[in-house]
N, CA, C and O atoms as a GROMACS GRO file, in nm:
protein
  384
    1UNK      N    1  13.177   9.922  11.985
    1UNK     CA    2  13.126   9.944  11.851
    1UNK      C    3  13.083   9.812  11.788
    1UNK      O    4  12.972   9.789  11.741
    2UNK      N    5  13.168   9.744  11.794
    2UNK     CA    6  13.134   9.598  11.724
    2UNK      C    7  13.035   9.541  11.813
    2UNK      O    8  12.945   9.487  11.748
    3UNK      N    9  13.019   9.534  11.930
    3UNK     CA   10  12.905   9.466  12.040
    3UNK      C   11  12.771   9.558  12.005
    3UNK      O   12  12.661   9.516  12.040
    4UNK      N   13  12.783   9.683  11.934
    4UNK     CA   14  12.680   9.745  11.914
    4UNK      C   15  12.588   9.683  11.772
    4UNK      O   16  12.474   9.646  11.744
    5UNK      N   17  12.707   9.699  11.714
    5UNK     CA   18  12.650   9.646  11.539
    5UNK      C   19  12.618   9.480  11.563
    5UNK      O   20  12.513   9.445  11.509
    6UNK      N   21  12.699   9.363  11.644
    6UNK     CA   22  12.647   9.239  11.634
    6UNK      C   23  12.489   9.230  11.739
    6UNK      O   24  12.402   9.143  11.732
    7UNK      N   25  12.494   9.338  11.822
    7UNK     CA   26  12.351   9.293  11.914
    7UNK      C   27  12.240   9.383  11.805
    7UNK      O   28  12.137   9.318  11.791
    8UNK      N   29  12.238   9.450  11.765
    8UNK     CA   30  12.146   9.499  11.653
    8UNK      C   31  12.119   9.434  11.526
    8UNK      O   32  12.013   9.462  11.468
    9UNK      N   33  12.226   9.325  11.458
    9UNK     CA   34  12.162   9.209  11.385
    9UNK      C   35  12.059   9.082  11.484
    9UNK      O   36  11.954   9.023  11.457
   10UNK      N   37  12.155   9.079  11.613
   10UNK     CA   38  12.093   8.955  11.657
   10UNK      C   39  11.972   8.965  11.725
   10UNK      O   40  11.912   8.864  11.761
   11UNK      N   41  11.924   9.089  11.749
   11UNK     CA   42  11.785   9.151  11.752
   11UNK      C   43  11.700   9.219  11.664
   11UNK      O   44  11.588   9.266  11.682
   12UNK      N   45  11.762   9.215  11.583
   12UNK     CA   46  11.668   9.266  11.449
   12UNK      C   47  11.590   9.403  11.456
   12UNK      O   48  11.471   9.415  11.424
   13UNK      N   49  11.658   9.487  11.494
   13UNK     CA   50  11.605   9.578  11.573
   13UNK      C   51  11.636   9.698  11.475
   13UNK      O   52  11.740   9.694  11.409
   14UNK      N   53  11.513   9.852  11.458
   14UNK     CA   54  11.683   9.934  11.327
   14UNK      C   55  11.745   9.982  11.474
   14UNK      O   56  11.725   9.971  11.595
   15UNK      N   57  11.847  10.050  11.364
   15UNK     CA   58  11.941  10.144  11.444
   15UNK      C   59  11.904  10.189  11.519
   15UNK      O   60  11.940  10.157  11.633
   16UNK      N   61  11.764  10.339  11.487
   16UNK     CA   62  11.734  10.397  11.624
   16UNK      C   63  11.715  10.359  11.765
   16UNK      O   64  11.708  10.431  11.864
   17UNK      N   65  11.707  10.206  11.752
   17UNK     CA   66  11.663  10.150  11.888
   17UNK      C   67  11.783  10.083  11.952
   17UNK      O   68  11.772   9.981  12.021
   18UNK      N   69  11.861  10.125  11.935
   18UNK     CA   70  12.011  10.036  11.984
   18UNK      C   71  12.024  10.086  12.091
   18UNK      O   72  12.045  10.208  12.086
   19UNK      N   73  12.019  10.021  12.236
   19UNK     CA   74  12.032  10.065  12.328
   19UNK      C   75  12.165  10.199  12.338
   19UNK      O   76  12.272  10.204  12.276
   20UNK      N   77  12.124  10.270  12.411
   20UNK     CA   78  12.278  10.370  12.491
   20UNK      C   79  12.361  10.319  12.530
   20UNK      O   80  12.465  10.385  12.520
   21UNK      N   81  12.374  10.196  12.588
   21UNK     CA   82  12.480  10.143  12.632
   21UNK      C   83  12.627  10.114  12.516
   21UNK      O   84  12.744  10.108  12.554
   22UNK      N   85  12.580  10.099  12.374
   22UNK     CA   86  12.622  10.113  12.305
   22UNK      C   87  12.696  10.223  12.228
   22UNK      O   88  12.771  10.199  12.133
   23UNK      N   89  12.663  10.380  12.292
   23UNK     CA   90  12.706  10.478  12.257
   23UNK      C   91  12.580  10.577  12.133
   23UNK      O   92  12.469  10.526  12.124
   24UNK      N   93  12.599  10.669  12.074
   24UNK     CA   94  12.497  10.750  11.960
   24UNK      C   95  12.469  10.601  11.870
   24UNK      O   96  12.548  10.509  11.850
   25UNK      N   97  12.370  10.610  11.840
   25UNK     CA   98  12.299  10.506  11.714
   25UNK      C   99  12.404  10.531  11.617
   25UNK      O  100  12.493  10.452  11.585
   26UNK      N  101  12.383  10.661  11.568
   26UNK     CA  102  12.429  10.735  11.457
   26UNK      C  103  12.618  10.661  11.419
   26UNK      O  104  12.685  10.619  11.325
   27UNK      N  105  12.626  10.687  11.574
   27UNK     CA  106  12.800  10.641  11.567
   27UNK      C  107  12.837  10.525  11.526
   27UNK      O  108  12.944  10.507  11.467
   28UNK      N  109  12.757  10.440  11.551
   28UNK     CA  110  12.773  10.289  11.555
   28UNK      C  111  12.757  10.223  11.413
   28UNK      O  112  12.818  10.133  11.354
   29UNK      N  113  12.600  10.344  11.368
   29UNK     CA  114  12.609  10.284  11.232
   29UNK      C  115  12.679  10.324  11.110
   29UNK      O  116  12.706  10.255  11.011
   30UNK      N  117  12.716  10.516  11.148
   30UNK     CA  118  12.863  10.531  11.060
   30UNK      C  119  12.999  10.429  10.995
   30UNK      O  120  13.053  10.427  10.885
   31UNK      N  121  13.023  10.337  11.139
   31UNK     CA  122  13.160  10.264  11.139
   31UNK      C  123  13.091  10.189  11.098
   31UNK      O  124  13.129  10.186  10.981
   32UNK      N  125  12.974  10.090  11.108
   32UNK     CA  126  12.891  10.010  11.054
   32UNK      C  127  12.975   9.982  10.900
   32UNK      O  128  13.054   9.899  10.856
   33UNK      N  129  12.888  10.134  10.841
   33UNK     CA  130  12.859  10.158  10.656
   33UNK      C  131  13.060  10.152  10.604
   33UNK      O  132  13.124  10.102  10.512
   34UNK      N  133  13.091  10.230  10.716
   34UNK     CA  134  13.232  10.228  10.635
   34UNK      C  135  13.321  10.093  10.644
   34UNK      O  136  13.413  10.069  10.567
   35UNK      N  137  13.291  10.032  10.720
   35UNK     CA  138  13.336   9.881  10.764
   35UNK      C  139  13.224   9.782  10.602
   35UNK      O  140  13.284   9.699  10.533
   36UNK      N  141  13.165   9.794  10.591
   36UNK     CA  142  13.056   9.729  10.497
   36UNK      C  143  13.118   9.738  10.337
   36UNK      O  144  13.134   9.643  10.261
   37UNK      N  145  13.152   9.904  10.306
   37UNK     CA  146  13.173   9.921  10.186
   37UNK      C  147  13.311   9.917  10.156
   37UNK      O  148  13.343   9.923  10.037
   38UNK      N  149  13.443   9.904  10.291
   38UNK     CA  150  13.517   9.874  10.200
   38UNK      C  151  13.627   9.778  10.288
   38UNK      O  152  13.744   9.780  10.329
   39UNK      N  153  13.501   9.691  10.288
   39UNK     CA  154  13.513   9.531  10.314
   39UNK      C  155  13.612   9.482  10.437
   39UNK      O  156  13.689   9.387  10.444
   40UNK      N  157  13.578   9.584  10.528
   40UNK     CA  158  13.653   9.530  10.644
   40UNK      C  159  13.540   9.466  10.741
   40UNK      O  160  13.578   9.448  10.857
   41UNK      N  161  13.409   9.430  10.711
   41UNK     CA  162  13.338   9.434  10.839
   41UNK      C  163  13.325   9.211  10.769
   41UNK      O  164  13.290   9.113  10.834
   42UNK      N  165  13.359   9.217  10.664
   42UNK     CA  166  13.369   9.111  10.587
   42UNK      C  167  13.501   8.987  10.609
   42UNK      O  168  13.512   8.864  10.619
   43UNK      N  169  13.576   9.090  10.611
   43UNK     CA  170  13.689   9.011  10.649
   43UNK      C  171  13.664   8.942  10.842
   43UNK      O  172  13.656   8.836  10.904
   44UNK      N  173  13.661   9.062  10.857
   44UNK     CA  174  13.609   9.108  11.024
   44UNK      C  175  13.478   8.936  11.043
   44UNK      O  176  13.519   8.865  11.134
   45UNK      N  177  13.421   8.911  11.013
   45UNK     CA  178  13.303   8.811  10.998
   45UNK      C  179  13.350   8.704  10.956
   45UNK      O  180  13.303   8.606  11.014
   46UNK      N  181  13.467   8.669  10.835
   46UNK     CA  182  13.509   8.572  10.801
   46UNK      C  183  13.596   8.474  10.890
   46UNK      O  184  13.597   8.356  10.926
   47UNK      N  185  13.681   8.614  10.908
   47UNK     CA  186  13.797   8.559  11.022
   47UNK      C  187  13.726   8.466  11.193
   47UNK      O  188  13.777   8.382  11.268
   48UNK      N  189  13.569   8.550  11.193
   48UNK     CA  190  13.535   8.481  11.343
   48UNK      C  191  13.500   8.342  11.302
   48UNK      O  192  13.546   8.247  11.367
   49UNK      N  193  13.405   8.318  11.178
   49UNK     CA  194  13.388   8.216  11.116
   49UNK      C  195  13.497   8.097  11.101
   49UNK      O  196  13.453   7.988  11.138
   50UNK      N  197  13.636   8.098  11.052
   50UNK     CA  198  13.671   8.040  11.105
   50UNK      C  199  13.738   8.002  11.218
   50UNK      O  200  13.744   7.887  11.260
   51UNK      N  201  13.767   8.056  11.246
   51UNK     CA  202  13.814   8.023  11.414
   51UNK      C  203  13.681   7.949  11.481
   51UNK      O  204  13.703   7.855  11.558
   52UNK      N  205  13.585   7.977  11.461
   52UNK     CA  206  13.417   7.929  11.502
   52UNK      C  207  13.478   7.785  11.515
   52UNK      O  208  13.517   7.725  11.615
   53UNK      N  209  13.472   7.744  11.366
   53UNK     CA  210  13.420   7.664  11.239
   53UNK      C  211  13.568   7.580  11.408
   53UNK      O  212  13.557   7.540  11.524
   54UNK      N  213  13.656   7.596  11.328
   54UNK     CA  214  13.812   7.505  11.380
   54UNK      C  215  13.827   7.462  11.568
   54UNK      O  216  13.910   7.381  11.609
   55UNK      N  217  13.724   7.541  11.662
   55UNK     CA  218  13.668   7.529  11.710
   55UNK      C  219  13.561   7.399  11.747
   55UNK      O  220  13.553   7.313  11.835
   56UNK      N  221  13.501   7.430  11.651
   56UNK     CA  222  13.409   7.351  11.677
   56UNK      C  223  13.241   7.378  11.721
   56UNK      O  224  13.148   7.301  11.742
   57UNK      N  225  13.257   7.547  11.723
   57UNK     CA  226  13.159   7.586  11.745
   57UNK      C  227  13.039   7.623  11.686
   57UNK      O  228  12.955   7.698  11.734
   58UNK      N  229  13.034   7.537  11.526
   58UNK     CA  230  12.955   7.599  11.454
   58UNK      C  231  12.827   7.475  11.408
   58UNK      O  232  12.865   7.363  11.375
   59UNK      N  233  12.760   7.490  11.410
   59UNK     CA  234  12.607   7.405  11.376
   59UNK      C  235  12.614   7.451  11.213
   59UNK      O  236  12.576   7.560  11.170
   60UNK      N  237  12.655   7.371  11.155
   60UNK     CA  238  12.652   7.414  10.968
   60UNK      C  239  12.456   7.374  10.953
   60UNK      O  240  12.390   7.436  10.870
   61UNK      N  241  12.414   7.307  11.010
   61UNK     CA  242  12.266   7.285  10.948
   61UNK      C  243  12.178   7.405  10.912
   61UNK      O  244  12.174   7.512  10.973
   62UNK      N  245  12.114   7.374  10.812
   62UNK     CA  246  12.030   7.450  10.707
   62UNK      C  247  11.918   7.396  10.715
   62UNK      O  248  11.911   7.273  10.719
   63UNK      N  249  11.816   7.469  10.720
   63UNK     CA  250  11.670   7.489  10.750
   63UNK      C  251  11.579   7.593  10.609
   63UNK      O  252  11.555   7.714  10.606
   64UNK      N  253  11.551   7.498  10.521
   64UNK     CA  254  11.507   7.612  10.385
   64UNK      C  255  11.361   7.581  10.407
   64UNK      O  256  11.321   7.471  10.443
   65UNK      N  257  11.288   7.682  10.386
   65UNK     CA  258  11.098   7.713  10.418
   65UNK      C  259  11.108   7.758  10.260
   65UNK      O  260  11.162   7.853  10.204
   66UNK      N  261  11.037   7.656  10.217
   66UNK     CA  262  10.936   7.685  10.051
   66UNK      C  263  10.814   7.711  10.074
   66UNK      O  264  10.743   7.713   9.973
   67UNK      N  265  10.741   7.742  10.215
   67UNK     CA  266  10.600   7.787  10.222
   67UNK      C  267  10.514   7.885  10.094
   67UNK      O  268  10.561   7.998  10.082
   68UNK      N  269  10.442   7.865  10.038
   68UNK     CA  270  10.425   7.996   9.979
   68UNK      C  271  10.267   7.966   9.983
   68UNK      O  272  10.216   7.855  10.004
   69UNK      N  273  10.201   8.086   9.958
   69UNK     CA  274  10.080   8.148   9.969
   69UNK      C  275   9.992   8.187   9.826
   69UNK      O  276  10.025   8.293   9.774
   70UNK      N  277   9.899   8.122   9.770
   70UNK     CA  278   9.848   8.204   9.622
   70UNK      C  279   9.742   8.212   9.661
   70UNK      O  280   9.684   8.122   9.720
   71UNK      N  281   9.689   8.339   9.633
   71UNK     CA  282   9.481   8.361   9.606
   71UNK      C  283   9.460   8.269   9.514
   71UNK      O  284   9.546   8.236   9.431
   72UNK      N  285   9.374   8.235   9.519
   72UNK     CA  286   9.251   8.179   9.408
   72UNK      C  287   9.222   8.303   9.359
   72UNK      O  288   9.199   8.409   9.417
   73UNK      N  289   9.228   8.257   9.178
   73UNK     CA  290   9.177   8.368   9.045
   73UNK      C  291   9.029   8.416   9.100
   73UNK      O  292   8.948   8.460   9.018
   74UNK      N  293   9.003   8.410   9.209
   74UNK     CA  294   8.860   8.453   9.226
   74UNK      C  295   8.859   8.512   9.354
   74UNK      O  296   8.754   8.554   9.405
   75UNK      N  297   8.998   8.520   9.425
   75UNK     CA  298   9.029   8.598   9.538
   75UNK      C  299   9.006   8.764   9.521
   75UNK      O  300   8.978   8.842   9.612
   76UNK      N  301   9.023   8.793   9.396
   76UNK     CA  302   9.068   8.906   9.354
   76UNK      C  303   8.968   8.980   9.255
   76UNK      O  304   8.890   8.909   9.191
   77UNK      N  305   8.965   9.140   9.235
   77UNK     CA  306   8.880   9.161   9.162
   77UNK      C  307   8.939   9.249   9.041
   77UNK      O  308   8.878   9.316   8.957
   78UNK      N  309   9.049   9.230   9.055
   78UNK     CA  310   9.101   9.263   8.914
   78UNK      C  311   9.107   9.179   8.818
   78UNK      O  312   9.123   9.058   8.828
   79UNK      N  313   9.089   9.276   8.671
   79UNK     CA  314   9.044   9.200   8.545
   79UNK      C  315   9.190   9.095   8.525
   79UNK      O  316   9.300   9.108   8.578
   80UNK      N  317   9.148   9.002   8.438
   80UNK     CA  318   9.240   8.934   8.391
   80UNK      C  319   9.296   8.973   8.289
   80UNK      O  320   9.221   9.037   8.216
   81UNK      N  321   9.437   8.957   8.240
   81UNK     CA  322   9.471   9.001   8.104
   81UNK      C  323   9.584   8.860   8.063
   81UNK      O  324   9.704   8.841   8.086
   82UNK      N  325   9.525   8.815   8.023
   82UNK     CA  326   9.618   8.689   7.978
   82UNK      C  327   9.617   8.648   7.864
   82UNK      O  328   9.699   8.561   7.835
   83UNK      N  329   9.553   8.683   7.793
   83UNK     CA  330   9.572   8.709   7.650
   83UNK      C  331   9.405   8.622   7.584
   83UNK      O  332   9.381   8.610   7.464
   84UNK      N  333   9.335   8.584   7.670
   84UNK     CA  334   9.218   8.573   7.648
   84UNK      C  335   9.109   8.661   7.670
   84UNK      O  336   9.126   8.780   7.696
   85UNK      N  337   8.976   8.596   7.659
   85UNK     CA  338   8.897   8.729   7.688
   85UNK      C  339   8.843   8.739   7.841
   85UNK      O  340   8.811   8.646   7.916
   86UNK      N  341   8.842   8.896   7.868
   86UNK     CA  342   8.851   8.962   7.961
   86UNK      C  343   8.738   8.913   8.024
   86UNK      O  344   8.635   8.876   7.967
   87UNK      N  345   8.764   8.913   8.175
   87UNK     CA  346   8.663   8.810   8.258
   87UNK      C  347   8.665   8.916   8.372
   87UNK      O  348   8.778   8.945   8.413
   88UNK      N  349   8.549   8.986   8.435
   88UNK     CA  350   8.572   9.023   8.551
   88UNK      C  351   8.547   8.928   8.662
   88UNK      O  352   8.487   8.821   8.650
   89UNK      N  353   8.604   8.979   8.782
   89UNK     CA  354   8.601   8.855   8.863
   89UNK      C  355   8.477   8.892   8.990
   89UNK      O  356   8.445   8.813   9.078
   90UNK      N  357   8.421   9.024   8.972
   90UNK     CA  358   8.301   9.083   9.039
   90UNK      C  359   8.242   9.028   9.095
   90UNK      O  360   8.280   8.919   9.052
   91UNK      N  361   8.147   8.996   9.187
   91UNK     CA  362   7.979   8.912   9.187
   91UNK      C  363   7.905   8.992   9.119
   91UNK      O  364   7.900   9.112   9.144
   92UNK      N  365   7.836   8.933   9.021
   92UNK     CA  366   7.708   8.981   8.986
   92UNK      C  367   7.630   9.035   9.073
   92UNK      O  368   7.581   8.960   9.158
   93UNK      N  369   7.597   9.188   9.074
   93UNK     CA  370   7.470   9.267   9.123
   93UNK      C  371   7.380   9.217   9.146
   93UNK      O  372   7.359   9.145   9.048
   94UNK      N  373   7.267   9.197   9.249
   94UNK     CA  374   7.153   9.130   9.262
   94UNK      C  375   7.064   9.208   9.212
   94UNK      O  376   7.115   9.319   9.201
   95UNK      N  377   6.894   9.207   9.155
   95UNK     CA  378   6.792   9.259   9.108
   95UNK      C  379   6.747   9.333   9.241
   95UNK      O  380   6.770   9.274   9.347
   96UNK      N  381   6.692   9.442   9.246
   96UNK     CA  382   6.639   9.552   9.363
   96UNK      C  383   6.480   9.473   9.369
   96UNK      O  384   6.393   9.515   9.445
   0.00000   0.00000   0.00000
């Protein structure tokens, strides 16, 4: 059960696709939800953590991505509403 629920985070995979070897999807993610909500799957995670940690087995490094992505006000063809006056962002129609 637990080899079911940790290889389905570490593949990112949903539920339905959890191999058989694991037993019903369904089963795995039942004990999953009830382990989740009343906080045994928490403790369950903490406790490997440290033992990890005391070990020695743990890489603490952090890796944060601030990438981010904006259109240009002219990417888009919705009106503006910003409290000035209304600008469409259209191309002008050409003459026939």
């Amino acid at each position: 059960m637990v080899e079911g629920i940790i290889y389905r985070y570490r593949c990112g995979i949903a539920w339905r696709d959890l191999p058989a070897d694991f037993g019903p999807w369904q089963t795995v993610w039942k004990r999953h939800r009830a382990w989740a909500v009343d906080g045994t799957w928490d403790q369950v995670l903490d406790a490997l953590l440290v033992r990890a940690d005391a070990d020695g087995d743990l890489d603490w490094s952090v890796a944060v991505d601030s990438t981010i992505c904006r259109a240009h006000q002219h990417g888009t063809t919705l009106e503006r509403t910003t409290g000035g006056a209304v600008e469409s962002q259209e191309s002008p129609r050409r003459a026939s």
